[in-house]
N, C-alpha and C positions, 0 to 999 in steps of 0.2 A: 383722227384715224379714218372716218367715215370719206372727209374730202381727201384725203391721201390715198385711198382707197379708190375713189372715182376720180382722180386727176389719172389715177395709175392707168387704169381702165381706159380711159380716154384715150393716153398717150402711148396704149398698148393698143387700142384699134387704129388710131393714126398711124401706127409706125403697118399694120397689120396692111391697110389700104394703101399707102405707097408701095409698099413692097410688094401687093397682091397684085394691085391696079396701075400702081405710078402714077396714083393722082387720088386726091384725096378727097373720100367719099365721105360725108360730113354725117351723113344720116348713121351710119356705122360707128361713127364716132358718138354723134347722141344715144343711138342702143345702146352703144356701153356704157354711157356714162348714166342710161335709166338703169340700164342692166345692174350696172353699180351701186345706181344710189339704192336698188330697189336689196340690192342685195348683201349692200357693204355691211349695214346695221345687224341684218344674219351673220353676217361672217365674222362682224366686231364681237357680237354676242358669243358664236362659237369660240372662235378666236380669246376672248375673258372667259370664257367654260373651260377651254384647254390650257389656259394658261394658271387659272386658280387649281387646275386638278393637278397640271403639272408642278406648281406650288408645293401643292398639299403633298403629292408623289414624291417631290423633290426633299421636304419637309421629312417627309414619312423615311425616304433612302437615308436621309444624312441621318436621323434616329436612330435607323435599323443599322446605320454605321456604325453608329455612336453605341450604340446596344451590343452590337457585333464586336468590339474594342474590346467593351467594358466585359462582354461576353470573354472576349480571347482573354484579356487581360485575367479575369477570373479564371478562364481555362488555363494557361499558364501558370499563376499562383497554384492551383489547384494539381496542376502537372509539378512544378518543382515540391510542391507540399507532398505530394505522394512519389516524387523521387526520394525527398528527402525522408519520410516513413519506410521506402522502400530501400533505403542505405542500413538507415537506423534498426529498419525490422532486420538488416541483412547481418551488419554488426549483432545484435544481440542475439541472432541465432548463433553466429559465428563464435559469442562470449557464451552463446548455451552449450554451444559444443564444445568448445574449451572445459569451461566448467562441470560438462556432465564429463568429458575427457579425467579434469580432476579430481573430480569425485570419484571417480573409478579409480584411480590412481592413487589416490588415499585412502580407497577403502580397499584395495589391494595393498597397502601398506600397514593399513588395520591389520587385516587380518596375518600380512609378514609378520608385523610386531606381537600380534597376538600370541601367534603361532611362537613365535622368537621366544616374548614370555610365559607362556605356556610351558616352551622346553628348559627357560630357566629357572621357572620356578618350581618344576622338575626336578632339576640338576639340582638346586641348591637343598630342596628340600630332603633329597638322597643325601646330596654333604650332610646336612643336619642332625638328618637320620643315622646317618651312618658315623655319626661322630663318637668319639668315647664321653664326651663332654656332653651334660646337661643343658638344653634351652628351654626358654618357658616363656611365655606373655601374658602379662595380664592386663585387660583394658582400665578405662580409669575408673570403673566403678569396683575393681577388685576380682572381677570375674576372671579366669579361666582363657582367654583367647584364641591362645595355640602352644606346641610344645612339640618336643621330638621321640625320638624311639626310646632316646638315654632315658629320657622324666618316667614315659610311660613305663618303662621297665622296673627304674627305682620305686616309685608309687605303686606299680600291681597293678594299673590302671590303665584302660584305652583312651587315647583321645577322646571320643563323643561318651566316657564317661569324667572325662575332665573337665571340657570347653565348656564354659556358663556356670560354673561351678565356682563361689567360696574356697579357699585355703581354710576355712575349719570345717568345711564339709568333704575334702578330700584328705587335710592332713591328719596324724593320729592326736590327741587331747595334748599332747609333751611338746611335739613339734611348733602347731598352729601359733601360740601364743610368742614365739621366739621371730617367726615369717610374717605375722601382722606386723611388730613393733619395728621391724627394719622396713618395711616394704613402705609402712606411715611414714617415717624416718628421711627415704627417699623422697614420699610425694612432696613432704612439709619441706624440706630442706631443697629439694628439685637438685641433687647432685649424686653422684654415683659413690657406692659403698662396696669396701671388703670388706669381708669377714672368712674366719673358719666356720664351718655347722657341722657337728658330730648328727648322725643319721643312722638309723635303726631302721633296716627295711623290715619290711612285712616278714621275711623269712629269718630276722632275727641277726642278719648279718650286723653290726657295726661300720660305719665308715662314715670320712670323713668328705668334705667339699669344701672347695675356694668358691664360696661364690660373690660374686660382682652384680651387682642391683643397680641398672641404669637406667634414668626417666626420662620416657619416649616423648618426644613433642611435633606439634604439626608445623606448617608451615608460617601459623598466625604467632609458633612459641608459645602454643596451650598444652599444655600438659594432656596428656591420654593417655595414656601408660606408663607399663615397667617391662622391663628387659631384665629377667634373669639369666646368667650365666653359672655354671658349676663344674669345676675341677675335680674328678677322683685325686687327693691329695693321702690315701691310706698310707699309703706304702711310705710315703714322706715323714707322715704326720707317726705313723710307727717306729718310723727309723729316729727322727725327733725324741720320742719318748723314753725311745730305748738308750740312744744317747744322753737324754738328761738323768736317764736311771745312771747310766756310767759314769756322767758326773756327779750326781749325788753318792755313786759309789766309792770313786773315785777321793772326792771331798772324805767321805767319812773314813776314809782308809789312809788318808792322809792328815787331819787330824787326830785319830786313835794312833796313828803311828807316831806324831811327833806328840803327844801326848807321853805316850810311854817311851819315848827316848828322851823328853825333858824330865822325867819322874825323877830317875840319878842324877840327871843334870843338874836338875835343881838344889839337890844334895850335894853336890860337889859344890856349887856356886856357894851355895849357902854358907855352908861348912867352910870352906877357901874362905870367906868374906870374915868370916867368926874370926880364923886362926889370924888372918892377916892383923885382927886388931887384940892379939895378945904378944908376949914379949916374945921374940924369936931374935936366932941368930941371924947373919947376914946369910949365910948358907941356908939357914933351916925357911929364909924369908922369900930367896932365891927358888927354893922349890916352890915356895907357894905358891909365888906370881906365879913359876911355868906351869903350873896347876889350872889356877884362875885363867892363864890366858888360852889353855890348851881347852878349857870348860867353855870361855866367849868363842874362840873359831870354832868348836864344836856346835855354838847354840848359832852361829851364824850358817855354816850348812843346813841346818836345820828351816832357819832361815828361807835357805834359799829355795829346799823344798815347798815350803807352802807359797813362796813366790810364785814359785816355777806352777806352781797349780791357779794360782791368782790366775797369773798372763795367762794361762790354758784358757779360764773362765773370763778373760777381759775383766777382771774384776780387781785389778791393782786400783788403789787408792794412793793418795797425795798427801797428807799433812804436814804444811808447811807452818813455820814458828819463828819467832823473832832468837836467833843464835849469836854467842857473841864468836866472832869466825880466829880470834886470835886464840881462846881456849880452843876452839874445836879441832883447829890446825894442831896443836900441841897433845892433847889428848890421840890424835892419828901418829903425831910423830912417836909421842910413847909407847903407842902399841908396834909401830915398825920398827923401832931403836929394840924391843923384846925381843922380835922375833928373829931380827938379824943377828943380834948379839947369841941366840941361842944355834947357829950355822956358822956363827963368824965371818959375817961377813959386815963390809962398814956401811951405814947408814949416813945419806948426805941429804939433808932439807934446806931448802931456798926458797925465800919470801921475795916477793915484788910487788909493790905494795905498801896502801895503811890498811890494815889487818885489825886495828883496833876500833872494829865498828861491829854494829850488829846486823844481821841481812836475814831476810827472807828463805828459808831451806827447810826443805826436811832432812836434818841430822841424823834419821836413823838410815833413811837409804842413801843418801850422800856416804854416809860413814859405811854404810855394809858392800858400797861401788869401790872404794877405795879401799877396804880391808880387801876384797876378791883379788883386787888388781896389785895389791901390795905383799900376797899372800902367795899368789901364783909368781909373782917377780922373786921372792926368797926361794920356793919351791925349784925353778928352773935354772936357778943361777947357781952355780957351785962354788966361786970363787968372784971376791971384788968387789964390788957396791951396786946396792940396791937405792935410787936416789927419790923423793919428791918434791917437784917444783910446783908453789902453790903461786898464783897469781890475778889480784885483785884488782880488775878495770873500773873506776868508781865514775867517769866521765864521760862513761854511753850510756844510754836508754834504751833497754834497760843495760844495768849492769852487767858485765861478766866475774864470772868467777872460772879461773882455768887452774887445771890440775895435769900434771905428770909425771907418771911413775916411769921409769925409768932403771932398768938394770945391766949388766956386764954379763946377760946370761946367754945359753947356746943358740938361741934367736929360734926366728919362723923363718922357714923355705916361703919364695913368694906363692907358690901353689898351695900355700894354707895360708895365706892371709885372709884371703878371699871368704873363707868359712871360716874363721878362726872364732865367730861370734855363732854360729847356727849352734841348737840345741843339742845336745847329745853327741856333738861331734867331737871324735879321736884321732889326733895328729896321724898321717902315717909314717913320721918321723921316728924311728926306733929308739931313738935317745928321748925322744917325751913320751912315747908308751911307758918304757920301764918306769916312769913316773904315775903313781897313781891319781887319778882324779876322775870326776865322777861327770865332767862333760858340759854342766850346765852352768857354772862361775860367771863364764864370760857373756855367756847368754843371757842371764837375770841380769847381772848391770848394764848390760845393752837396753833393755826394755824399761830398767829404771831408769836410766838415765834420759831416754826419750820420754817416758811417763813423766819427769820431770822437767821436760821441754828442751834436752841439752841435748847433746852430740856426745859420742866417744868413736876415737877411729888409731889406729895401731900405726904404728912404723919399727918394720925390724930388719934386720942382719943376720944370718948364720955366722955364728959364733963370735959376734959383736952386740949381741944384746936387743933386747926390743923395750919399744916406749909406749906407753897406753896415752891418749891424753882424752881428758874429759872437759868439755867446755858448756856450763849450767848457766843459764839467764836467773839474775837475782836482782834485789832491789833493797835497799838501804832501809832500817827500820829501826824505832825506837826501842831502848833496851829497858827490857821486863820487868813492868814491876814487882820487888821482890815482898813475898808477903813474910813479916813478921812471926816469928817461931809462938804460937800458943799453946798454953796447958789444956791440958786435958785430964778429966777427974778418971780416978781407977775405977775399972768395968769389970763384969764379968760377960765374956764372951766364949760363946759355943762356937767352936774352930771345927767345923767337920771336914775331913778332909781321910782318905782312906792306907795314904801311902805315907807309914812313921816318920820316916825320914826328915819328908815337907814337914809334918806336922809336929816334929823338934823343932827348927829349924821357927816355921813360925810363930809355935808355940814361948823359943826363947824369946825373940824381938818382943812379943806382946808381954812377956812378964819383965824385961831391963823394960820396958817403960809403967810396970806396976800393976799391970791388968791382971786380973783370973782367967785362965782357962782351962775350961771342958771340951774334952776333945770329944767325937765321935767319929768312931774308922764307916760306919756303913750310916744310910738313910736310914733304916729301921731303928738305928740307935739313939740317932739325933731327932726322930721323931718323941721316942719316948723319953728324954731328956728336956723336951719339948713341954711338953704332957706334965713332966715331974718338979723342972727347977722355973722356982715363981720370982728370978729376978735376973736375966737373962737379959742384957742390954745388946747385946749385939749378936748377929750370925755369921759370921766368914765361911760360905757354901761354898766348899769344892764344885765343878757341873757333874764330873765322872765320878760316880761312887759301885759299892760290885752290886750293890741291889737294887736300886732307881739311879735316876738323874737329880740331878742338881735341880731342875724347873717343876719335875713333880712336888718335890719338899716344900720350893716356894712357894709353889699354888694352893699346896696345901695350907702352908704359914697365912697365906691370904684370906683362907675362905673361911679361917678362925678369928672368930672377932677380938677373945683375949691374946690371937700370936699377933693381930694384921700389924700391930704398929710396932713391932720389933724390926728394926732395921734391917736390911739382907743386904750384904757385901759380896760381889762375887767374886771365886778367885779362879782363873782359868789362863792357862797360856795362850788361848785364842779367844781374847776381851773381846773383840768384836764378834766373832759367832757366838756366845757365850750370851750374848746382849741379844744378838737375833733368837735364840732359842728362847729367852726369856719375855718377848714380843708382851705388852698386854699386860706384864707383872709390874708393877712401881718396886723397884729396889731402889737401895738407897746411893750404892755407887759398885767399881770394879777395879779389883787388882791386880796386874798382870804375874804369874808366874814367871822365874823367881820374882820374889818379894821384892819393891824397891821399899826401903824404908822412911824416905823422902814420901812416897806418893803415901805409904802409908800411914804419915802423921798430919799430911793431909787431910786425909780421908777423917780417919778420927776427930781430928780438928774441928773440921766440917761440922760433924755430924754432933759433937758433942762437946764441944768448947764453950764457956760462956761469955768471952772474952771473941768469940771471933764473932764479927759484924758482917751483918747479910745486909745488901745493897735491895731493897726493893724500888724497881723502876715505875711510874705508871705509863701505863700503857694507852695511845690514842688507837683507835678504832676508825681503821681505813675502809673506804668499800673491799679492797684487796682481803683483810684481815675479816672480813663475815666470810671471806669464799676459802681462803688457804690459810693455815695453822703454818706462820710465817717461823715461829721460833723453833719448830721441829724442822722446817726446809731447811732452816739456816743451817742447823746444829747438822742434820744429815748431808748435807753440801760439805760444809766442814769435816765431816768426819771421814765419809763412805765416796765424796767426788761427784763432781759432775757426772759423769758417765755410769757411775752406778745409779743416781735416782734419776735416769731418766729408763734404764733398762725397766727398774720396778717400775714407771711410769708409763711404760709399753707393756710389763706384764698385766699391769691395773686393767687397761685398755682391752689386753685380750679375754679378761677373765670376768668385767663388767657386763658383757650378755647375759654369760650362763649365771648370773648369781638375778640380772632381771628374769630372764626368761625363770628361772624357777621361781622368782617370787609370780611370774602374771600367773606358771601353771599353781601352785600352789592357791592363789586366791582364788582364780578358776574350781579349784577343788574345795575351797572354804576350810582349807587345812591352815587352820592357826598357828602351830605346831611350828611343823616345817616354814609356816611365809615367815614365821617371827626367827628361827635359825637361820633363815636365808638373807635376814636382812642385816641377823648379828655379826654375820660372813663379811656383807658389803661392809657397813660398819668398820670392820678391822684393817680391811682393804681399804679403804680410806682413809682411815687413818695413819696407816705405814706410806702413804705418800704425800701427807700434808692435807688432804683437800676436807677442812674443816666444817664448810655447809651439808656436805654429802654427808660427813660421818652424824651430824648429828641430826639431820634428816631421816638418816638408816636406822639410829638409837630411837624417833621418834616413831617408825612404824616398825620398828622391834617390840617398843612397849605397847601398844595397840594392843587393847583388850578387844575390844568390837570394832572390827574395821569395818566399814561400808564399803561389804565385797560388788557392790554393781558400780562403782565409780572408781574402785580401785585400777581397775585396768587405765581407764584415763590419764590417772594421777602417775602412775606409774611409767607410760607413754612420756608426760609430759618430765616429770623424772630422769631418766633419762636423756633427755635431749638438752634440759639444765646440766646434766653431768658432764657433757662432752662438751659444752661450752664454759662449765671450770678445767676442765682438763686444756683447756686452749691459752687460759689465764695461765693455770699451771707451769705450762708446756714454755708461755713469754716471760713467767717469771726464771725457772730454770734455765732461756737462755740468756738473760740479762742478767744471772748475777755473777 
């Protein structure tokens, strides 16, 4: 550097001196090149001082570059980082606005809805109020919750003396124990309940309510309440009562009436049946029949009135029997071959068919359809033939059995066809006015003939005759075993009966078969008869006598240890009510006025034969057979129909409260007395529908000397709730048989 530095020097005075001088001064050239050397190693020195600071400067820029970068670079990061803060803060304001936007907007929808339910639950609670109808709520611990103007009115009570409040701290000591056991009822069972409740308000009034008890649940399906509802049903429930009064009216007005229209009848029959089996002429035999059969269509109107009161009460029955259909046809044709022969007119019957079997019918309303329609066919017809075509289809399932009566008489206009079956209806054909009749003929075989599953339907002509035809579903059956005619030892029997006549009449039939009889016309006589003769094998109780009943006598016979085991036979033209009035008595059998003499050697038979053989079966023991007294179901299905034991079976239903509720209020009261009547009640009732646990559950807190009155309401709860679950058994056995 130092000799570059002084060649430079050199070569810069050299060039200085030509150019100054144009010749070259040498000594000029060595000052420079002292001047140089003296000063090169300075300048080198400076020249490395400037260049290491420049270095370092240079060093130091590119750092502070590099810092500057990393500076900007962080500045940038730092700049998008607070754009992106400043997006983000700008969005979540813009989502705070929004959101405080819908917050506002829902809490002015709040308050719309509130406002909304506020006014509805306003409105409805005016409905409520203002209802004629009872509401109520109780939470689920039983309390009080809420209720409307109806409750507080019937109770005497305001709201905020109800709300929080027990049902036996608002209702009166009679009520409470009836409103616990249903309201339990609901919570255990968790379903809704009718019922009737008779209610005594505070001011004494009576009335009645439908109320409906429904269990309230939330959303999880947990029970939390009850929902009562309640109907004013008074006016219903009066009109009900009063109409059962007019039925029971009605009933006893109708048998006291055909009671004393069979009184003579019975005497005719009677007497007719006597003559018939002593020698007569053909003439003098000829009256009798028309006697005898003028006594049977008489006892068949008679007939028809209690019919005609059945179907009023829904309470026709069925009894069907194995018949042999070729007599019973011929027994019909005798009686219409009478009646025609007594008008002159010809009788024509036509079989189709084998006839020679036995089927399934009830013969006495079969036969009382065909008498009406074969009775009214002579009646209408003045001249020409009165015909019936019977007709046996054995090769459908079921059977048929077809009937047609058929006459040559002044016919039906078609504008009486149409009614020609409604009750109490009168042609307004002038040619069948002048003919008397009483309206309801064609009406009762109409209803029997349906009560027996068939059909009847007309076809007629003005002045060509009309045709009935009856077509009855039957079924093929084996023929009856016939039982063996048995003796029977000579008795002496007390015949009480009030009206001489019957009581010739019976009294002969009982001595041509060898017996004694003591008659008594009134109760009071045949009690002290009672009292007096110590060998008195049998009773034949009339029910009607002019100073008691037939059923006082009995109960009496009963409650006497030396009468109980005297047999009691009753005789009454209506066996079957005769048998209800006697509910509870053991008698020993029944026999229908008039006398058949067949059922009556029966009965005797039975009863006193030593030759006649009693079938004893054993008996296995079903779960079925602890809960329902199966051979009373049977016997009453048989006897009284389906449709009658289920009515009693809906009466049972509605009359089971009040016989609980009076036993809880009675143990409530620690009245022995009454719980023990009240249980003798259910008992009874229980008994008249089969259900065999119940009655002898009721028999066992009947007899309860010291019941444990602080568990009884329990037992009694639980009681109950066992009842309605035989009555369900009941209800599947009734409809499977």
């Amino acid at each position: 550097m130092i000799l570059f530095l002084m060649l430079s020097s050199g070569l810069l005075a050299l060039a200085v001196s030509l150019i100054l001088y144009n010749q070259v001064h040498w000594h000029m050239v060595a000052i420079a090149l002292m001047v140089a050397a003296v000063a090169a190693p300075v300048f080198v020195a400076i020249l490395l001082y400037l260049v290491r600071h420049l270095d370092a400067a240079l060093f130091y820029l590119k750092d502070s570059a590099r810092q500057e970068t990393l500076l900007n670079e962080n500045l940038q990061e730092n700049i998008r980082q607070l754009n992106f803060e400043i997006e983000e803060r700008k969005k979540a304001f813009q989502a705070k606005r929004r959101a405080i936007d819908e917050l506002r907007k829902e809490i002015s929808e709040r308050k719309k809805t509130q406002i909304e339910l506020e006014e509805q639950s306003l409105l409805m609670k005016s409905i409520v109020d203002s209802s004629p109808d009872l509401f109520y709520y109780r939470d689920e611990t039983g309390r009080f919750a809420s209720c409307n103007k109806m409750f507080e009115q019937l109770i005497g009570k305001t709201s905020a003396e109800l709300i929080g409040h027990y049902p036996s701290e608002i209702y009166s000591p009679d009520v409470a124990p009836a409103a616990i056991l249903t309201d339990h009822e609901v919570s255990v069972n968790q379903a809704e309940l009718t019922l009737d409740v008779e209610y005594t308000t505070p001011q004494g009034q009576v009335m009645w309510f439908e109320m409906r008890k429904v269990p309230f649940f939330d959303r999880q399906s947990r029970y939390i309440g009850l929902l009562g509802f309640g109907r004013d049903i008074t006016s219903r429930k009066l009109a009900e009562q009063a109409l059962e009064r007019a039925y029971q009216d009605k009933g006893k007005f109708i048998a006291t009436l055909s009671h004393e229209l069979r009184t003579p009848l019975n005497g005719i029959v009677g007497l007719t049946r006597r003559l018939l089996q002593t020698g007569l002429t053909d003439e003098q035999r000829s009256w009798s029949n028309t006697i005898f059969s003028s006594a049977e269509t008489l006892g068949n109107i008679f007939n028809d009135i209690i019919d005609l009161d059945k179907i009023d009460r829904q309470d026709l029955d069925i009894a069907c029997q194995s018949v042999d259909l070729a007599q019973f046809i011929g027994d019909i044709a005798n009686f219409a071959e009478l009646i025609c022969q007594q008008k002159g007119l010809q009788f024509k019957l036509q079989q189709v068919g084998d006839f020679q079997v036995f089927a399934k019918l009830d013969p006495t309303r079969v036969r009382q359809v065909l008498w009406n329609l074969l009775n009214n066919a002579v009646k209408f017809t003045a001249k020409g033939t009165v015909s019936l075509y019977c007709e046996f289809v054995a090769d459908a399932e079921p059977c048929n059995l077809i009937f047609m009566v058929s006459d040559t008489g002044i016919g039906i206009a078609p504008q009486e066809q149409t009614r020609i079956f409604d009750m109490y209806y009168k042609s307004s054909d002038g040619r069948r006015l002048s003919i008397v009749g009483s309206g309801i003929g064609l009406s009762v075989s109409k209803a029997l003939t349906e009560a027996m599953g068939g059909q009847i339907s007309l076809q007629s002509q003005l002045n060509q005759g009309s045709s009935f035809s009856v077509h009855l579903p039957t079924e093929l059956m084996a023929e009856p075993v016939q039982v063996a005619a048995v003796s029977c030892p000579s008795l002496t029997i007390l015949l009480v009966e009030d009206v001489p006549l019957n009581a010739e009449i019976a009294s002969n039939l009982l001595e041509q078969r060898g017996h004694l009889v003591i008659h008594a016309e009134t109760g009071e006589d045949a009690l002290a008869l009672l009292e007096t003769e110590d060998d008195i094998d049998l009773v034949l109780l009339d029910m009607q006598l002019p100073d008691m009943t037939g059923d006082q006598i009995a109960r009496f016979m009963k409650e006497e240890p030396h009468l109980a085991q005297i047999p009691i036979v009753v005789l009454s033209a209506n066996v079957r009510k005769a048998e209800q009035q006697l509910a509870g008595i053991q008698i020993a059998g029944s026999l229908a006025k008039p006398i058949n003499t067949t059922n009556l050697d029966q009965v005797l038979a039975q009863l006193f034969s030593p030759s006649m053989v009693r079938s004893v079966q054993t008996v296995v023991t079903t779960p079925q057979d602890t809960v329902l007294d199966i051979n009373t179901l049977q016997d009453y299905l048989q006897s009284l129909g389906k449709n009658s034991v289920k009515r009693s079976i809906q009466l049972f239903q509605q009359v089971l409260p009040g016989y609980i509720n009076k036993m809880l209020e009675t143990a409530t009261q620690q009245d022995l007395t009454e719980f023990q009547e009240a249980a003798h009640k259910l008992k009874g009732a229980a008994s008249s529908v089969g259900l065999l646990w119940v009655q002898q559950q009721a028999k066992q807190l009947e007899q309860e000397e010291q019941p444990n009155w602080q568990s009884i309401e329990r037992q009694l709860i639980e009681f109950h709730l066992t009842i309605e679950r035989h009555l369900a058994a009941l209800h599947e056995y009734v409809e499977q048989y």
